[in-house]
ZAPA-119184 format. One record per atom (N, C-alpha, C): residue in three letters; y, z, x. Coordinates in nm, 2 decimals, always signed. Last residue first. Layout:
BEGIN
- resn, v, w, u
- ALA, Y, Z, X .
...
% end
This chain:
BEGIN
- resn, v, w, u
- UNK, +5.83, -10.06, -1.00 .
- UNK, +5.82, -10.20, -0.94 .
- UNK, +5.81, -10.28, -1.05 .
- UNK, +5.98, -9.79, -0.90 .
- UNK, +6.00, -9.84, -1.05 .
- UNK, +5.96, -10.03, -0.94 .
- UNK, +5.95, -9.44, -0.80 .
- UNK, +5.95, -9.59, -0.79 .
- UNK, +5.89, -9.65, -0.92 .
- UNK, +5.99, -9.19, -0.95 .
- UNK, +5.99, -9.19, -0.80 .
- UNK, +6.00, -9.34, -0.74 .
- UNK, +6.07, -8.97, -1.18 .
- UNK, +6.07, -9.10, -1.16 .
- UNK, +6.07, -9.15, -1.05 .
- UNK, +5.90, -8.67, -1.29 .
- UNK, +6.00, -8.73, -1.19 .
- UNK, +5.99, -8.86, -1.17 .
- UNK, +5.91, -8.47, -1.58 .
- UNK, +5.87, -8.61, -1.55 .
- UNK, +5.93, -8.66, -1.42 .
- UNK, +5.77, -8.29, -1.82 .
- UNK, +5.87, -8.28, -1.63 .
- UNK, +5.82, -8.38, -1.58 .
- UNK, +5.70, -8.30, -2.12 .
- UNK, +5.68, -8.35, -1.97 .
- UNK, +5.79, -8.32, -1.91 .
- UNK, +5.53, -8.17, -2.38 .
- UNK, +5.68, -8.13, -2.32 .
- UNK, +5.65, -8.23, -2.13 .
- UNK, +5.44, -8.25, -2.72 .
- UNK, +5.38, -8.29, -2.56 .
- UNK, +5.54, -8.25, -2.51 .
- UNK, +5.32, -8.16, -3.03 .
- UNK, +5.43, -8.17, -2.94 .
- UNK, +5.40, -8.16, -2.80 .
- UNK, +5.04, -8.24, -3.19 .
- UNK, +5.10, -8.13, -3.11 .
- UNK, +5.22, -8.21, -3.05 .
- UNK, +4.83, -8.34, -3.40 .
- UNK, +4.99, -8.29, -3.42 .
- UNK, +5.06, -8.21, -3.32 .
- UNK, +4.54, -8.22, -3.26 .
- UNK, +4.65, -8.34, -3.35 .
- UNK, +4.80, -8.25, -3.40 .
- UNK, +4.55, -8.12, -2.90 .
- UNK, +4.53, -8.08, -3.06 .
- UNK, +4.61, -8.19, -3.15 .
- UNK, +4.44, -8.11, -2.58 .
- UNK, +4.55, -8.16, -2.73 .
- UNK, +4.52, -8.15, -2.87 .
- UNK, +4.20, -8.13, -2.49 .
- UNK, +4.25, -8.00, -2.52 .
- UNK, +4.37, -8.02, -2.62 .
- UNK, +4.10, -8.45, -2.61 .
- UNK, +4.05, -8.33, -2.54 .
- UNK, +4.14, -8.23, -2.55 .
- UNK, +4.35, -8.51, -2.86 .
- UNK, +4.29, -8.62, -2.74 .
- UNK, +4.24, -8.46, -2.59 .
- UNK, +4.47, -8.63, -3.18 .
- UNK, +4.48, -8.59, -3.02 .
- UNK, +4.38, -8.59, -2.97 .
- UNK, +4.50, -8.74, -3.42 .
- UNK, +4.40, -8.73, -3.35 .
- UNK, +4.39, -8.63, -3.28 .
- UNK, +4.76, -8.76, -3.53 .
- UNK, +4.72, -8.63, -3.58 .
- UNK, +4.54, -8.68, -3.56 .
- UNK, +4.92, -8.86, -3.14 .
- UNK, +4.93, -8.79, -3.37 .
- UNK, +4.85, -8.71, -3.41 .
- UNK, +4.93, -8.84, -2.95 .
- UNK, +4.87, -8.82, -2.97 .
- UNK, +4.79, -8.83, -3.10 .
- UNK, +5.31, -8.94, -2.94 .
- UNK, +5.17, -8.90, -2.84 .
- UNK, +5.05, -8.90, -2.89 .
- UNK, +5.44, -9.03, -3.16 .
- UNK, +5.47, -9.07, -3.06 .
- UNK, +5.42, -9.04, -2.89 .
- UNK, +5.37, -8.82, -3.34 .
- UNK, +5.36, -8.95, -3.37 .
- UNK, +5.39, -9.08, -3.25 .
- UNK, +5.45, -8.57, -3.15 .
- UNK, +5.32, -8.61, -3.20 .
- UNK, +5.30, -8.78, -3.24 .
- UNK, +5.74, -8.60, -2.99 .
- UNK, +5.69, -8.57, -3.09 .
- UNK, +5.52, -8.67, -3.13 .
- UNK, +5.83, -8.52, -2.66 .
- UNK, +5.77, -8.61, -2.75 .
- UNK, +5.67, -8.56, -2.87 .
- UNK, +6.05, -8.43, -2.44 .
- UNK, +6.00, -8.40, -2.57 .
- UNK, +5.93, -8.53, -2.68 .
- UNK, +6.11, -8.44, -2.09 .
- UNK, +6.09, -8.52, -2.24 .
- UNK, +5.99, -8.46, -2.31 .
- UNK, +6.33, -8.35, -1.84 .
- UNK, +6.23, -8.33, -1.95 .
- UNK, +6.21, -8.38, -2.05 .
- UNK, +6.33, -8.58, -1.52 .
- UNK, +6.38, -8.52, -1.66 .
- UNK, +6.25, -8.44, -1.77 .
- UNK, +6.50, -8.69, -1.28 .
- UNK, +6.37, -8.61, -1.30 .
- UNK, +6.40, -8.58, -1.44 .
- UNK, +6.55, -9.03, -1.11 .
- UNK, +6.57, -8.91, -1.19 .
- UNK, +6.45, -8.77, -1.25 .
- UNK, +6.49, -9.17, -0.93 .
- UNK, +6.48, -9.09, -0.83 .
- UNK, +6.53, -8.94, -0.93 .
- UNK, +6.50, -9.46, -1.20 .
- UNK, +6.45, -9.41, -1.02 .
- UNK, +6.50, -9.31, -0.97 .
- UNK, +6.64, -9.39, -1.47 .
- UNK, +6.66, -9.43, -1.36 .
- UNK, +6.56, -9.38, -1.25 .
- UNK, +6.52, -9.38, -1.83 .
- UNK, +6.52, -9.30, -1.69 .
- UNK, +6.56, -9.37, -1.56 .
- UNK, +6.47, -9.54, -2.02 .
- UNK, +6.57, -9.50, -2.06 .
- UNK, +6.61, -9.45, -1.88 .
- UNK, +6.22, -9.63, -2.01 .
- UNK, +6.28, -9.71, -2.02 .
- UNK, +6.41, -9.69, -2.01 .
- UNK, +6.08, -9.34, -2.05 .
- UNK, +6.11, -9.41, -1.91 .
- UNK, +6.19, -9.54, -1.92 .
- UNK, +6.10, -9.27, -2.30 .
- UNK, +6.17, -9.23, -2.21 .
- UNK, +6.21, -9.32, -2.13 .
- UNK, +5.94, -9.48, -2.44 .
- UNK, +6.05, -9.50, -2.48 .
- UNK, +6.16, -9.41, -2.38 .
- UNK, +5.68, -9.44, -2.25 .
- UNK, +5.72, -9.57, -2.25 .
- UNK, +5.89, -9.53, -2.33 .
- UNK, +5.66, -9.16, -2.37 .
- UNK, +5.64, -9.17, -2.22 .
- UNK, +5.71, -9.35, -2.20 .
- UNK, +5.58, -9.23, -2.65 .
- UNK, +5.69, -9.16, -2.64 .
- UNK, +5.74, -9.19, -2.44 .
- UNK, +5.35, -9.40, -2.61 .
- UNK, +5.45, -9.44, -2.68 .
- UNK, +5.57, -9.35, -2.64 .
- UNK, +5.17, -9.34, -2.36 .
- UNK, +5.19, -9.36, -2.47 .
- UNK, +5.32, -9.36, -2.53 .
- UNK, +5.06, -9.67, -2.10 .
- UNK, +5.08, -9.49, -2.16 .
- UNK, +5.15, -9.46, -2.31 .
- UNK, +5.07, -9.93, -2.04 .
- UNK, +4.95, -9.83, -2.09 .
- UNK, +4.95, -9.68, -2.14 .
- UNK, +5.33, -9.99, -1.99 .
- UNK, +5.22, -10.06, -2.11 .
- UNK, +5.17, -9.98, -2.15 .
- UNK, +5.35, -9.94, -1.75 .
- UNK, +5.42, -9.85, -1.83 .
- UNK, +5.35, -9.88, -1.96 .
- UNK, +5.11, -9.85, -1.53 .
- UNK, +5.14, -9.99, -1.61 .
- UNK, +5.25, -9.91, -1.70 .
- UNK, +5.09, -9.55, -1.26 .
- UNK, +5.02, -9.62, -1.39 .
- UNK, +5.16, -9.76, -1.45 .
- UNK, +5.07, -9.37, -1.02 .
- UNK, +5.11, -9.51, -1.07 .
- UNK, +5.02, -9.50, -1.19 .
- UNK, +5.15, -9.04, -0.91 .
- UNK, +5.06, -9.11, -1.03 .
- UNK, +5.11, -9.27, -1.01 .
- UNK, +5.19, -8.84, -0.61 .
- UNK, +5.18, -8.89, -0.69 .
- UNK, +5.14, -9.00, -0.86 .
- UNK, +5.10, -8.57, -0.43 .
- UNK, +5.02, -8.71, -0.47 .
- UNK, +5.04, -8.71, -0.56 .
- UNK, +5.25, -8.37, -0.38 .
- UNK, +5.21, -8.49, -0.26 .
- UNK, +5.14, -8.55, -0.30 .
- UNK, +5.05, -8.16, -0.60 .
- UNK, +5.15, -8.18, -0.49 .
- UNK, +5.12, -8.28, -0.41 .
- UNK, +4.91, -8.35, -0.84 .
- UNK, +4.89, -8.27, -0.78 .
- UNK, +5.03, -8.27, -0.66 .
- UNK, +5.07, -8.40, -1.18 .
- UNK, +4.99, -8.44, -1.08 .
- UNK, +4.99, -8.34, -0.98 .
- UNK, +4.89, -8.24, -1.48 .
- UNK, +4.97, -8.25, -1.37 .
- UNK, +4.96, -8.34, -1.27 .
- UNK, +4.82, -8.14, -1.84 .
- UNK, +4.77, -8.24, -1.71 .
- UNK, +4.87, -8.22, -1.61 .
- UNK, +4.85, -7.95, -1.98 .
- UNK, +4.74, -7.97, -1.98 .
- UNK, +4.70, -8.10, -1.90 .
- UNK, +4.96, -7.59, -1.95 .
- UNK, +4.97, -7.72, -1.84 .
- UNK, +4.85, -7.78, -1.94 .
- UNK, +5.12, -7.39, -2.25 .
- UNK, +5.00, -7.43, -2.14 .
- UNK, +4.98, -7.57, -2.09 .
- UNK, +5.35, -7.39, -2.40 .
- UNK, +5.35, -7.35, -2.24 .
- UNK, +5.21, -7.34, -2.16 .
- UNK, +5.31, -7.41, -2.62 .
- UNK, +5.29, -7.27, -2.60 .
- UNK, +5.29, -7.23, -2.46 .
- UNK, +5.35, -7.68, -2.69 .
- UNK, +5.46, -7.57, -2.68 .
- UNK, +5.45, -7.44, -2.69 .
- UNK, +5.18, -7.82, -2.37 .
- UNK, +5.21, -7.78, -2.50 .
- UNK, +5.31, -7.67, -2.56 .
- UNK, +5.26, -8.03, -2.07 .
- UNK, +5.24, -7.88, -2.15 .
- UNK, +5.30, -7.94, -2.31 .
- UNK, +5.26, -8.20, -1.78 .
- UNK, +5.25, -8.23, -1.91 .
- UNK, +5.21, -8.11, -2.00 .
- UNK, +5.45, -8.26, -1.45 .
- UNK, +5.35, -8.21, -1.57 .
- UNK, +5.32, -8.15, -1.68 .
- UNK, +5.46, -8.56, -1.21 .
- UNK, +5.48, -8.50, -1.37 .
- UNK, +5.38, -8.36, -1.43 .
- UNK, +5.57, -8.85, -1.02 .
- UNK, +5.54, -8.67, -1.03 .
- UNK, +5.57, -8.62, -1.19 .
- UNK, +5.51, -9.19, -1.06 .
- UNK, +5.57, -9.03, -1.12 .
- UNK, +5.50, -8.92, -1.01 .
- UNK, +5.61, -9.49, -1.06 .
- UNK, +5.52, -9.43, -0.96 .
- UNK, +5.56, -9.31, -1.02 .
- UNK, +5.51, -9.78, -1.26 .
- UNK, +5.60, -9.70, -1.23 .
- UNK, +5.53, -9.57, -1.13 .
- UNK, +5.55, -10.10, -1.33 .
- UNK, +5.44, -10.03, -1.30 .
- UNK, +5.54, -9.91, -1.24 .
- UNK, +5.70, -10.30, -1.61 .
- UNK, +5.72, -10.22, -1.47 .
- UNK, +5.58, -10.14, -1.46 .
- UNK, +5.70, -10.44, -1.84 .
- UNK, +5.63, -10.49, -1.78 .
- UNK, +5.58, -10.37, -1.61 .
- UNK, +5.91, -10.32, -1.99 .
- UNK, +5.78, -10.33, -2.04 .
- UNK, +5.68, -10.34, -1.98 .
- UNK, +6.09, -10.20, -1.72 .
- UNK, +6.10, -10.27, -1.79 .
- UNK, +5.96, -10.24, -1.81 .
- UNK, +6.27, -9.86, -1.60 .
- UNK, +6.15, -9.97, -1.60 .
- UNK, +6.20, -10.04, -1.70 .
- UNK, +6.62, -9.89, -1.39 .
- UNK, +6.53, -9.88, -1.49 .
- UNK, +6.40, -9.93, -1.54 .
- UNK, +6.65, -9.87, -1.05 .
- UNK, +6.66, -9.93, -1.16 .
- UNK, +6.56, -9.87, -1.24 .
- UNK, +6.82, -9.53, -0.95 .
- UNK, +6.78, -9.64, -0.92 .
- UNK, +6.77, -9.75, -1.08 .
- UNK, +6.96, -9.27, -0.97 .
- UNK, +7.06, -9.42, -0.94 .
- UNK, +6.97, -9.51, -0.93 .
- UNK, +6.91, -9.01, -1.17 .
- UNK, +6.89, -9.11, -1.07 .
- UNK, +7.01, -9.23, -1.08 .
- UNK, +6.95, -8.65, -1.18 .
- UNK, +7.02, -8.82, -1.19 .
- UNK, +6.95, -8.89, -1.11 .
- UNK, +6.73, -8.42, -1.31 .
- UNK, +6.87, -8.42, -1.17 .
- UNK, +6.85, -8.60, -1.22 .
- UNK, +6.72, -8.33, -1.56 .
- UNK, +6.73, -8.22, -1.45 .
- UNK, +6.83, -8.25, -1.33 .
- UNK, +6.82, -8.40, -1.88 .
- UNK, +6.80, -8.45, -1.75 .
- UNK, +6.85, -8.31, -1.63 .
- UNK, +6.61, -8.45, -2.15 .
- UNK, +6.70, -8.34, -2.10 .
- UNK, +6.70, -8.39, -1.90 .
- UNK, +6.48, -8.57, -2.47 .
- UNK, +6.56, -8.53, -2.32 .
- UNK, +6.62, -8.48, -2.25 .
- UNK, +6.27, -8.66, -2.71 .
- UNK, +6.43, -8.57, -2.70 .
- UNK, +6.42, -8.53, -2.54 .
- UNK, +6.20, -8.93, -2.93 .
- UNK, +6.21, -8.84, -2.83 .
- UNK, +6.33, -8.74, -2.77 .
- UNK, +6.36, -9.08, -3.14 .
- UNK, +6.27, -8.92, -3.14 .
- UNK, +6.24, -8.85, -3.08 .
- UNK, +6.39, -9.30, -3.07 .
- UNK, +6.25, -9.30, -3.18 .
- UNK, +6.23, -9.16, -3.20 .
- UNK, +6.67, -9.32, -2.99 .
- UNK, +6.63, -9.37, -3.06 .
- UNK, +6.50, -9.38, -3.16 .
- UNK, +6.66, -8.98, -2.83 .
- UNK, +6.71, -9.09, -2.82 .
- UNK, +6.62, -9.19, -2.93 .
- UNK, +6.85, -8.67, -2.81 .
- UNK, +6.75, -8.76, -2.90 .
- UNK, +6.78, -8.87, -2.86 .
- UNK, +6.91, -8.45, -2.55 .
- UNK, +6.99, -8.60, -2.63 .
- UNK, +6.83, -8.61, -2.68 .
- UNK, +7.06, -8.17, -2.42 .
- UNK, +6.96, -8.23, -2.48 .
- UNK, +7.01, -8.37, -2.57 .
- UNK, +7.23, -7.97, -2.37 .
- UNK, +7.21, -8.10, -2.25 .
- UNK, +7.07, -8.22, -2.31 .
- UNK, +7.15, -7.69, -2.51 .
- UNK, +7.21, -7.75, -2.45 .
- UNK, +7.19, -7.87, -2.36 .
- UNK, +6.94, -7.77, -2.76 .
- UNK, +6.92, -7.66, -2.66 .
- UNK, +7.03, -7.75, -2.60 .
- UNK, +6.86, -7.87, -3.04 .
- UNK, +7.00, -7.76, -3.01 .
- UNK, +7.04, -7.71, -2.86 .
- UNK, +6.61, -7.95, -3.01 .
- UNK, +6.72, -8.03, -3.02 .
- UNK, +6.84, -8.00, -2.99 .
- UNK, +6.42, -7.70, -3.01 .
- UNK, +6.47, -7.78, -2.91 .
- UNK, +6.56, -7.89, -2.86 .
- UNK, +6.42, -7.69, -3.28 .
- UNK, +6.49, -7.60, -3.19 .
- UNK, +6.56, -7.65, -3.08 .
- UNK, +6.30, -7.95, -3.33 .
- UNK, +6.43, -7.89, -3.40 .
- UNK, +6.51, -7.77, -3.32 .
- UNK, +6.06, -7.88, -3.23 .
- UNK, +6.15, -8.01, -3.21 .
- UNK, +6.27, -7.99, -3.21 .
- UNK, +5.97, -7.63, -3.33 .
- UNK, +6.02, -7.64, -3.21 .
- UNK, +6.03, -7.77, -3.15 .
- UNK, +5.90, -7.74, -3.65 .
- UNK, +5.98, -7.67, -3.57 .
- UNK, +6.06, -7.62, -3.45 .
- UNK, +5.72, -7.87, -3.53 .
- UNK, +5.82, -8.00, -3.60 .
- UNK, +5.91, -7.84, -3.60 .
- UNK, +5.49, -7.68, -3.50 .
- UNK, +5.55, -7.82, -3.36 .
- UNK, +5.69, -7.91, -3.42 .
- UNK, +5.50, -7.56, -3.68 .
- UNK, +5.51, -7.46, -3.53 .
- UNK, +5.57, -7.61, -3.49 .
- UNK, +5.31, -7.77, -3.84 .
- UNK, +5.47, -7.72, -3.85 .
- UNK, +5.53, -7.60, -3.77 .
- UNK, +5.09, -7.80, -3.73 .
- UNK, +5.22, -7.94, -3.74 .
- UNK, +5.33, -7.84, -3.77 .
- UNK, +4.99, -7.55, -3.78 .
- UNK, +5.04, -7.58, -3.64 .
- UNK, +5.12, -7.68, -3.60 .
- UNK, +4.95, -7.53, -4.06 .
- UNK, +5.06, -7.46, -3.99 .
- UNK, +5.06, -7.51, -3.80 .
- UNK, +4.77, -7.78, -4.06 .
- UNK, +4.89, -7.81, -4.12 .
- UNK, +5.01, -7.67, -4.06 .
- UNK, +4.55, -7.69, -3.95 .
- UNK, +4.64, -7.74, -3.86 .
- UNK, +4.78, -7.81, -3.92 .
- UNK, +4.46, -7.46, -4.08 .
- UNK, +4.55, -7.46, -3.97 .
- UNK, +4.57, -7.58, -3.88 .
- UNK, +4.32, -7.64, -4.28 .
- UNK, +4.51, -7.57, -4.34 .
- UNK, +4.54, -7.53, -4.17 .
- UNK, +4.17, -7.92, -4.16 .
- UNK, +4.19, -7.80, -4.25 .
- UNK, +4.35, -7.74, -4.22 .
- UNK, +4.27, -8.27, -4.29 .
- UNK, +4.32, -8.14, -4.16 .
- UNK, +4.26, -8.04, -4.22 .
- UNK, +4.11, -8.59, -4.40 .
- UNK, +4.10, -8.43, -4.42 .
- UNK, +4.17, -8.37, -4.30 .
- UNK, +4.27, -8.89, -4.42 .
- UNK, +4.21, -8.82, -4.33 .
- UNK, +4.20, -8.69, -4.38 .
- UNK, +4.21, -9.18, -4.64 .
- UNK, +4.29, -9.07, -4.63 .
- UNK, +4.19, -8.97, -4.55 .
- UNK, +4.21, -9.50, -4.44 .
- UNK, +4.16, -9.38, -4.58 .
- UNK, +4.25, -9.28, -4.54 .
- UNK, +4.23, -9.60, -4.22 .
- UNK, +4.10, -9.59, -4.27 .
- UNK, +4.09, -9.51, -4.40 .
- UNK, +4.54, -9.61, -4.16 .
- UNK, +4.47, -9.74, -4.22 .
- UNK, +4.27, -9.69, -4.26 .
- UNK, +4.60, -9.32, -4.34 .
- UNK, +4.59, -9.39, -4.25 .
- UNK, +4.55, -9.54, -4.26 .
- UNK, +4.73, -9.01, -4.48 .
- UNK, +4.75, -9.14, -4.51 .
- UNK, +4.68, -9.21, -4.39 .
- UNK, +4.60, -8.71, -4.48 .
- UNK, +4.70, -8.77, -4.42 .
- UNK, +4.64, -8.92, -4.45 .
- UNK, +4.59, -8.33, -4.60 .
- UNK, +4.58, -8.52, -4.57 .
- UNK, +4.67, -8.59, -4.48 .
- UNK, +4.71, -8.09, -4.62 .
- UNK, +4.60, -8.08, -4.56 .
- UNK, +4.59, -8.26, -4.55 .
- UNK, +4.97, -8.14, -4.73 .
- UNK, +4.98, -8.12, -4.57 .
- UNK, +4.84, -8.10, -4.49 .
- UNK, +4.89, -8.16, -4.97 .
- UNK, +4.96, -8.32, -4.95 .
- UNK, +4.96, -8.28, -4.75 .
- UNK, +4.85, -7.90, -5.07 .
- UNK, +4.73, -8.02, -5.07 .
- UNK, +4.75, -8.14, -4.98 .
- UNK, +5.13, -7.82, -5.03 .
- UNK, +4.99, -7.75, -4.92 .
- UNK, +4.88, -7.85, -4.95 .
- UNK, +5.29, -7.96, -5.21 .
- UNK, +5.28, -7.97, -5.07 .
- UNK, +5.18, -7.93, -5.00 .
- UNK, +5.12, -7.90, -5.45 .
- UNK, +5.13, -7.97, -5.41 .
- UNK, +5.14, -7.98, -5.24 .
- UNK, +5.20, -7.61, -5.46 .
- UNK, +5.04, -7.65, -5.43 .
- UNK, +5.05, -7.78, -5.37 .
- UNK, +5.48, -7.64, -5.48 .
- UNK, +5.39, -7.54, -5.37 .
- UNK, +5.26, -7.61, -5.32 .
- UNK, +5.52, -7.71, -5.74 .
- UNK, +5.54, -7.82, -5.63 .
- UNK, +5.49, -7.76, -5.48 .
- UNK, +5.33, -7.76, -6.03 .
- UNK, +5.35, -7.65, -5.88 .
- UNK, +5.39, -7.72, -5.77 .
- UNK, +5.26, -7.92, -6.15 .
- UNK, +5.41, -7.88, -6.18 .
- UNK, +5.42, -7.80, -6.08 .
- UNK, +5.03, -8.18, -6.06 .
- UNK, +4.99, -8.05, -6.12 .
- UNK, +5.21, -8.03, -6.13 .
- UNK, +4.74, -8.31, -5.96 .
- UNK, +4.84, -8.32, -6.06 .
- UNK, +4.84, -8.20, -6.09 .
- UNK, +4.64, -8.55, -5.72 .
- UNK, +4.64, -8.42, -5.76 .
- UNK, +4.79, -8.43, -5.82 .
- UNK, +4.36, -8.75, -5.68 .
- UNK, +4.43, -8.72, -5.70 .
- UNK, +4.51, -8.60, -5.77 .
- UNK, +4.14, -8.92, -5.40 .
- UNK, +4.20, -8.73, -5.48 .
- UNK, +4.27, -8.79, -5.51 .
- UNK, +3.94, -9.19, -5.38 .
- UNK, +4.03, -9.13, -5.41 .
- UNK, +4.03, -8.96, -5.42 .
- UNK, +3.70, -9.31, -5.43 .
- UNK, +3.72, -9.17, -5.38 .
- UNK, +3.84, -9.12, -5.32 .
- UNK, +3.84, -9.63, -5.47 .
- UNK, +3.68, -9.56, -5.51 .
- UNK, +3.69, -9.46, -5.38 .
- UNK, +4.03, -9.76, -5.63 .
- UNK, +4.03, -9.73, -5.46 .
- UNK, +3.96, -9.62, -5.50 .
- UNK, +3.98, -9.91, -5.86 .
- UNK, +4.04, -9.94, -5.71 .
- UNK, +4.05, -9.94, -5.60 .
- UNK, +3.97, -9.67, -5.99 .
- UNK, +3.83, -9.81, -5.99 .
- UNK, +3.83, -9.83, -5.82 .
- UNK, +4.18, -9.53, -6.00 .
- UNK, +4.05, -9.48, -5.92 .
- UNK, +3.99, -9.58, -5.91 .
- UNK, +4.32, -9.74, -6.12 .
- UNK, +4.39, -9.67, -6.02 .
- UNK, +4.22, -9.62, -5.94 .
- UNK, +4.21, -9.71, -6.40 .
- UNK, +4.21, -9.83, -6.32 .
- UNK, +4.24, -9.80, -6.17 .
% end
């Protein structure tokens, strides 16, 4: 009855709880079905949920409520964005192998809608004062997931140097 149901289904049975997991880390649940990863990218989700964890330990570092994880370079005193704030940055954005995959350029910095950016970038900034600079860790589910997005790879951990420069 179960397969009728939901016509092309996998299901996998088995006492190997090994196999299991490696079957269960090549899919992924979504609203369209269940998605195929080949196997490297199930070891590269786990390189990146690894160096979360590392990264959590590293001194001066805070998790904040969804997962993101922070680290403040220098303080701000200004005001905080709201949902609504359009925000002015210097920033740039690496994977955890330490390659740049966006920046802004010297002396020209970014406006963008806080709205519009993604999830993890919106739960920092809410957090960030005007004139602060900080590092934010943002886990996959909260960038990219297990799409991503031109040189991004799905499941990749996003590292930003984020400078908060005006908050309107």
């Amino acid at each position: 009855a179960f397969l009728a149901a939901y016509p092309g289904t996998i299901v996998a049975v088995s006492h190997d709880r090994t196999l299991l997991n490696r079957i269960s880390a090549m899919y992924e649940m979504s609203a369209g079905g269940i998605r195929f990863y080949p196997m490297n990218y199930s070891a590269y989700k786990e390189r990146n949920l690894e160096f979360l964890e590392e990264y959590a330990q590293r001194a001066g570092v805070r998790r904040l409520f969804t997962g993101v994880l922070v680290r403040e370079i220098t303080k701000g005193k200004g005001a905080k964005p709201t949902p609504k704030s359009i925000i002015t940055v210097h920033y740039k954005g690496m994977l955890i192998n330490g390659k740049t995959f966006d920046a802004t350029e010297k002396g020209r910095p970014a406006t963008f809608p806080l709205r519009g950016l993604i999830e993890g970038w919106r739960t920092a900034l809410r957090e960030m004062p005007e004139g602060a600079r900080w590092e934010v860790v943002i886990p996959f589910n909260l960038g990219y997931g297990s799409r991503g997005a031109g040189v991004i790879k799905p499941f990749s951990t996003l590292i930003f140097d984020i400078t908060l420069l005006r908050v309107e």
